[in-house]
C-alpha positions in Angstrom: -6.5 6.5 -7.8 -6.1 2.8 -9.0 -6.4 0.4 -6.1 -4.7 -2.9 -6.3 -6.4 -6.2 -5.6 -6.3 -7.5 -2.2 -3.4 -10.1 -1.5 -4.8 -13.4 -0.1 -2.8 -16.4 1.6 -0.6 -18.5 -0.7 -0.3 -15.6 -2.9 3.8 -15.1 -4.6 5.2 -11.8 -3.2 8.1 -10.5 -4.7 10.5 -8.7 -2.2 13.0 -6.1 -3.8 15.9 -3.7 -2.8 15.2 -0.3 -4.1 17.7 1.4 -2.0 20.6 0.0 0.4 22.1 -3.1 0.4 20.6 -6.5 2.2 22.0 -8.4 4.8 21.4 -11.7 4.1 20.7 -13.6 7.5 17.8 -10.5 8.7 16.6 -11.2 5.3 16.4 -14.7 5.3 14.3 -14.1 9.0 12.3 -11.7 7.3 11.2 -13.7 4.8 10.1 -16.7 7.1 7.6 -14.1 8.6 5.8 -13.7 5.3 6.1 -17.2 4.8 4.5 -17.8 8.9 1.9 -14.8 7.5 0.9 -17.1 4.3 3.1 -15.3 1.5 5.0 -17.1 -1.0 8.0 -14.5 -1.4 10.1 -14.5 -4.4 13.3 -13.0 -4.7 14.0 -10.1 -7.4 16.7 -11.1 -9.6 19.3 -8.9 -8.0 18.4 -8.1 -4.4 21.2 -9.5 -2.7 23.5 -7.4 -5.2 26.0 -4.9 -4.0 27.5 -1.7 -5.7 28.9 0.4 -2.6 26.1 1.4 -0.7 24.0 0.4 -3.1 22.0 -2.9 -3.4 23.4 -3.3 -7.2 23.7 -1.0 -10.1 21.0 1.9 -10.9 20.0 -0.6 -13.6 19.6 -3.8 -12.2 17.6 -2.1 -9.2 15.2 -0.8 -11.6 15.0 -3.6 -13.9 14.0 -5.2 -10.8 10.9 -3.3 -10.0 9.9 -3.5 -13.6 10.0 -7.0 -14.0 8.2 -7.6 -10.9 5.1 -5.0 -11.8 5.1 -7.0 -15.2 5.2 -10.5 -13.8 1.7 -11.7 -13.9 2.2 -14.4 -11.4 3.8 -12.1 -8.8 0.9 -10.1 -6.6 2.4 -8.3 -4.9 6.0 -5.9 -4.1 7.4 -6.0 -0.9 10.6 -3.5 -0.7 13.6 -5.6 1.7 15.2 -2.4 3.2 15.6 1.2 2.8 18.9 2.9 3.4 20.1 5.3 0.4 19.3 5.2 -3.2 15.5 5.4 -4.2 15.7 8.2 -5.9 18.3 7.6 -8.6 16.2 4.6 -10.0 12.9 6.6 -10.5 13.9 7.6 -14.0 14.3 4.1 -14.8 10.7 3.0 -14.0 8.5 2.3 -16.6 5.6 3.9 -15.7 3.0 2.4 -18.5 4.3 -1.2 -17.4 3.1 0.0 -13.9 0.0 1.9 -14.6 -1.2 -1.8 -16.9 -0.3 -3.8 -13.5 -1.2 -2.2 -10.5 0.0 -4.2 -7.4 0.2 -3.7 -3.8 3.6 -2.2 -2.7 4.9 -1.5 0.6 7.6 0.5 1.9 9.0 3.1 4.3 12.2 5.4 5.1 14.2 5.8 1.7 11.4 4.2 -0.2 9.4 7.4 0.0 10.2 8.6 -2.9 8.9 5.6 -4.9 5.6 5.5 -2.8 5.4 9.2 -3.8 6.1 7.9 -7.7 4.1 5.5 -7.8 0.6 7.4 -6.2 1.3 10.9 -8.3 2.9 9.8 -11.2 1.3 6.2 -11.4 -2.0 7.0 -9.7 -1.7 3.8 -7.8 -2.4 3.5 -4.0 0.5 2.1 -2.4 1.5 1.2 1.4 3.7 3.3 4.0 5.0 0.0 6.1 7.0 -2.5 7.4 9.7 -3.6 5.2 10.8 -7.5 5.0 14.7 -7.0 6.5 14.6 -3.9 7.8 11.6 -4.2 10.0 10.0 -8.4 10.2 13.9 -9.1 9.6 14.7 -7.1 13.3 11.8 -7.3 15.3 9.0 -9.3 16.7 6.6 -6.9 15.8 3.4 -8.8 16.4 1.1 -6.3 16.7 2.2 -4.6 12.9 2.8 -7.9 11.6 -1.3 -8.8 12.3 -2.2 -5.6 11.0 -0.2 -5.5 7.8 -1.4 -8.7 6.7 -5.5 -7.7 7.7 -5.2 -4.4 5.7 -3.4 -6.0 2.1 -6.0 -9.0 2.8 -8.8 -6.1 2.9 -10.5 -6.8 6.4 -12.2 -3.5 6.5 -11.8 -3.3 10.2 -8.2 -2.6 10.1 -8.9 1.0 7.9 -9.9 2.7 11.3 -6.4 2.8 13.1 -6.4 4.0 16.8 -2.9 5.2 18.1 -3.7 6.2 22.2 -0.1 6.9 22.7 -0.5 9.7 20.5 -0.1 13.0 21.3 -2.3 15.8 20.5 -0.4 19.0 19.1 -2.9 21.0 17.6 -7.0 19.3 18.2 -9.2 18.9 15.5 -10.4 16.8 12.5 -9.4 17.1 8.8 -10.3 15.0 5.9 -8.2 14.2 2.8 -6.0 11.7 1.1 -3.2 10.5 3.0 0.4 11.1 1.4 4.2 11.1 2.7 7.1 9.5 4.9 10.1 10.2 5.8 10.7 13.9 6.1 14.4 13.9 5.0 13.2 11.9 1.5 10.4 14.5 1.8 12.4 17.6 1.4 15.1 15.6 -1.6 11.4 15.9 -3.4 11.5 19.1 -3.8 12.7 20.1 -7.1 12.4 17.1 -8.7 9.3 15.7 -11.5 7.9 14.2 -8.3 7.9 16.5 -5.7 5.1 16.5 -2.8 1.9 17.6 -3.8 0.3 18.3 -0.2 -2.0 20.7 -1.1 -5.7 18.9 0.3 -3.8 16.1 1.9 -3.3 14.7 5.2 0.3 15.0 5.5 2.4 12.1 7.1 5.9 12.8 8.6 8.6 10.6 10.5 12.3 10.5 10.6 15.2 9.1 12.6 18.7 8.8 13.9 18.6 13.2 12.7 19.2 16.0 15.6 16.4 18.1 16.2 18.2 21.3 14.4 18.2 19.0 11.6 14.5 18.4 11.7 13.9 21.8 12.4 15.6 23.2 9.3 13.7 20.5 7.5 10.2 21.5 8.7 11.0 25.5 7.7 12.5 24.4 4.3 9.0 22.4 4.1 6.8 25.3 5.3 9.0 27.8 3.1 8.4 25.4 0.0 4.5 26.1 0.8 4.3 22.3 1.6 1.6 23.3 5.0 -0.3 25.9 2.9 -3.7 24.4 2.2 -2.7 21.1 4.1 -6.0 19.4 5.6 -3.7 18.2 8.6 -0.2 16.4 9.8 0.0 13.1 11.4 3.8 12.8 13.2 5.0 9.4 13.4 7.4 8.1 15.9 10.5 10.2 15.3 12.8 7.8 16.9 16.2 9.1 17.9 15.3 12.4 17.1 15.3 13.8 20.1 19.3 14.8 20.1 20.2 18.6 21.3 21.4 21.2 18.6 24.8 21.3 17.4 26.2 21.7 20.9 24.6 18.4 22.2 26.2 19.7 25.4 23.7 22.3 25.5 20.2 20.7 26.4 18.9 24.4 26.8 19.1 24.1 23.2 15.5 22.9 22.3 12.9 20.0 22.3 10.7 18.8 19.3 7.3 20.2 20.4 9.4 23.5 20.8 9.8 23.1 16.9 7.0 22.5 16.1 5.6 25.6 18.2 7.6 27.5 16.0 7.0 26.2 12.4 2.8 26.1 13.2 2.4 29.1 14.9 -0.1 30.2 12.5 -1.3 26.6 11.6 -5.0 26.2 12.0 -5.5 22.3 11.3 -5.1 19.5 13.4 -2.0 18.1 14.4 -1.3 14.7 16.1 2.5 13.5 16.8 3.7 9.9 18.1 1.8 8.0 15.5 3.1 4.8 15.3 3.9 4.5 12.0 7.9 5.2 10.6 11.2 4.0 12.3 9.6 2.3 15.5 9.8 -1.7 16.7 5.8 -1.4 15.9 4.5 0.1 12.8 1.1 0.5 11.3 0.9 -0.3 7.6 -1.0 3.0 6.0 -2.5 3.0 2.0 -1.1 6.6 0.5 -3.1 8.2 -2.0 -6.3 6.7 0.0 -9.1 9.4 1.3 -9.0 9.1 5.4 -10.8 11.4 8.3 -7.8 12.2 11.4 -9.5 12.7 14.9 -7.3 14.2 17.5 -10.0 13.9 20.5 -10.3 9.9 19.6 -6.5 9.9 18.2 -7.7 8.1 15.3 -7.0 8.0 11.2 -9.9 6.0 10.1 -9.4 5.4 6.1 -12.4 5.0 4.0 -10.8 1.8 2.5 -8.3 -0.7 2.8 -6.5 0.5 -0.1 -7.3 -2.4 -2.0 -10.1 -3.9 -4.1 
């Protein structure tokens, strides 16, 4: 895995829409937290475009990403928002103009699918985090906006992340590269040239706003895919709104989320922690995919062996 060099203050950031459209007042207060964090972002050429629920055409969103990996001046990506629409620009990436400038890039939700891109088919080590509109743009977010900027600056203490409102599932401790996101974007993998390779990993899951029949029929189209056969161990982030009743909401005898998962992991034998701060939440840890990392149920901890850059 290629890691990317570590971002330092004063460094030019460009900030792209991959996915939905932007809003331009959150934007504009996201991007005067980068600039209170020491980043100099730059706009991509068409991120305040709109084609339906788009953030501009197929085109120009991809032409965006490319120019910003091959801009030498630009060090690093940071993706505005998520929405819909990652996944109909991935055949317009150019891969070798990526693989020749690897950079740090961070995104959540819809962006999954180019996080998952960009560490299998690129090889490059990439960040699961906060996203300029759709998180700095919304909330305060102090204590992810002081780790974000520690782990892309390389301060090795921010590698070991401790999450004590965690819950412990399943106990234990697993080793392996960390790979992942949101479980719907998770499941539209499957299929596809990039698909989830899980197989050794330490798998990451969150969602949001979906019922919990939803989520369950994703976690058994997961398990039936063999996405939790030879998996080292699961790391649940905060599935926010998710805890809606089944299609009778009416009903509440109709099920909970750790009901679910008793179901899907009856057999499991590796660890499981849920609650992990990291997805949908008004605080969210910023986590390098594709990096090797040791999970600790008993200390509730996912201690990375790097920062995820050099």
């Amino acid at each position: 895995m290629k890691r990317p060099k570590r971002l330092k203050q004063g460094d030019r950031i460009g900030v792209v829409a991959p996915a939905g459209p932007v809003d331009p007042k959150i934007l504009k207060k996201g991007l005067r937290a980068l600039e209170r964090m020491g980043f100099y972002p730059v706009l991509g050429k068409h991120v305040l475009a709109r084609d339906r629920y788009l953030a501009g055409t197929d085109e120009q969103r991809a032409e965006d990403l490319n120019g910003l990996f091959g801009d030498p001046e630009i060090k690093g990506i940071f993706c505005a928002r998520g929405g819909y629409g990652s996944n109909r620009v991935l055949l317009g990436l150019d891969s070798s103009i990526i693989r020749r400038n690897p950079k740090v890039f961070v995104g959540s939700s819809d962006i999954t699918l180019l996080l998952l891109f960009l560490v299998q088919q690129c090889s490059l080590v990439t960040f699961h985090g906060p996203m300029v509109a759709g998180n700095f743009g919304r909330y305060p977010m102090p204590k992810s906006k002081h780790q974000f900027s520690e782990i892309l600056f390389g301060n090795r203490v921010s590698k070991r992340l401790t999450a004590k409102g965690s819950h412990v599932f399943k106990s234990g401790i697993a080793e392996g590269r960390v790979i992942g996101g949101c479980l719907t974007l998770l499941c539209r993998s499957l299929g596809t040239p990039w698909e989830v390779k899980t197989r050794n990993k330490i798998l990451l899951l969150e969602d949001v706003n979906e019922p919990l029949y939803k989520i369950d029929g994703m976690l058994w189209h997961l398990k039936q895919a063999g996405k939790f056969n030879g998996v080292r161990g699961i790391v649940f982030g905060e599935m926010v709104n998710c805890q809606s009743f089944g299609p009778d909401r009416r009903n509440k005898e109709s099920g909970s989320f750790k009901g679910i998962l008793r179901d899907v992991f009856a057999n499991g034998s590796f660890p499981i922690l849920t609650n992990f701060p990291s997805g949908h939440g008004r605080e969210m840890l910023t986590l390098p995919m594709g990096v090797e990392a040791r999970l600790d149920t008993k200390l509730k901890t996912l201690e990375f062996k790097n920062c995820g850059v050099l």
